[in-house]
C-alpha positions as CSV (number, residue, x, y, z in Angstrom):
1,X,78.9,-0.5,31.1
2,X,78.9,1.8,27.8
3,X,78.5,-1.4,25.9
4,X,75.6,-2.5,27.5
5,X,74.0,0.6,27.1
6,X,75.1,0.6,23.7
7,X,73.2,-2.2,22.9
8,X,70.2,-1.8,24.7
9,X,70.2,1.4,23.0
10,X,70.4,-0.5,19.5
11,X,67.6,-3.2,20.4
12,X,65.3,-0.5,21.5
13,X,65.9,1.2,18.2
14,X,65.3,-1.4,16.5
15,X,62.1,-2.8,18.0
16,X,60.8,0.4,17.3
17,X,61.5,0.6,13.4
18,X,60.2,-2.6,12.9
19,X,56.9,-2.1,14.9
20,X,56.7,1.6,12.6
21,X,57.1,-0.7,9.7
22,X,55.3,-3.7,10.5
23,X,52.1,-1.1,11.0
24,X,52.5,0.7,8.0
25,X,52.9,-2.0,5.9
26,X,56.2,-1.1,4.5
27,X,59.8,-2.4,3.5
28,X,62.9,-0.8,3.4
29,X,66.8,-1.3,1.9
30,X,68.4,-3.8,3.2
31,X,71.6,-5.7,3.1
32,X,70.4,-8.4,0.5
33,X,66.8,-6.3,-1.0
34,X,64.3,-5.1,0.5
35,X,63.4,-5.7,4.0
36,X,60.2,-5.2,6.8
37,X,62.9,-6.3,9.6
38,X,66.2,-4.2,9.2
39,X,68.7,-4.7,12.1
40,X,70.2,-1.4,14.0
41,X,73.5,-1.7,11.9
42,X,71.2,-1.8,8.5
43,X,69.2,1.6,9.5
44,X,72.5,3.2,10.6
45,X,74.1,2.4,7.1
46,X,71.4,3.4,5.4
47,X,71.9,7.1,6.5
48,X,75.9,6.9,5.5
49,X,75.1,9.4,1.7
50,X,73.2,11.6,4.3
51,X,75.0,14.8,4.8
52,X,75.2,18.1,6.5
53,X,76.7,20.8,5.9
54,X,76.4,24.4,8.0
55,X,77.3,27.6,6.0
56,X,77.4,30.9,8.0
57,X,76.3,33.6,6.0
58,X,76.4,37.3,8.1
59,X,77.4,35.6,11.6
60,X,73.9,33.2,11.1
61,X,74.5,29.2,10.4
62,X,72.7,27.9,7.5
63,X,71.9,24.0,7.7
64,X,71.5,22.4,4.3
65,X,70.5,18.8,4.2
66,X,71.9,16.5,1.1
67,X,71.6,12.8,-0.1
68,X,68.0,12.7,2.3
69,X,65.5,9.6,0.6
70,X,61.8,9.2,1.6
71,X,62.8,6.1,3.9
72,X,65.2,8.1,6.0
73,X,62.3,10.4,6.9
74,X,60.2,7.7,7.3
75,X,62.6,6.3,9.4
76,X,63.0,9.3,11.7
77,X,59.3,9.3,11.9
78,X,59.5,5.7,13.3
């Protein structure tokens, strides 16, 4: 059961980058160039440099974002 909703999950996700891009107008990284029709498992790699990293400084976390490109906000935005 987790698999199926696993992958409905993934094809959801991925009809709704490709309708954000295909309106738009844009492309982005794929696995052989650039691409207007990534698959779930290309926009999931392309977030593998993003990291986060929480430093607590006087009992207060402090979130600090590294390795973030203009496509992976554009893909959040999607």
């Amino acid at each position: 059961m987790r698999t199926v909703g696993g992958v409905l999950v993934s094809a959801r996700m991925q009809r709704h980058v490709r309708l954000s891009l295909q309106e738009q107008h844009q492309v982005l990284p794929g696995n052989k160039g650039l691409t207007a029709t990534p698959t779930a498992a290309v926009v999931f790699s392309l977030f593998t440099p993003v990291m986060l990293v929480q430093l607590l400084m006087d009992s207060t976390p402090v979130p600090h974002l590294y390795g973030v490109q203009p496509h992976h906000l554009m893909l959040c935005d999607a």
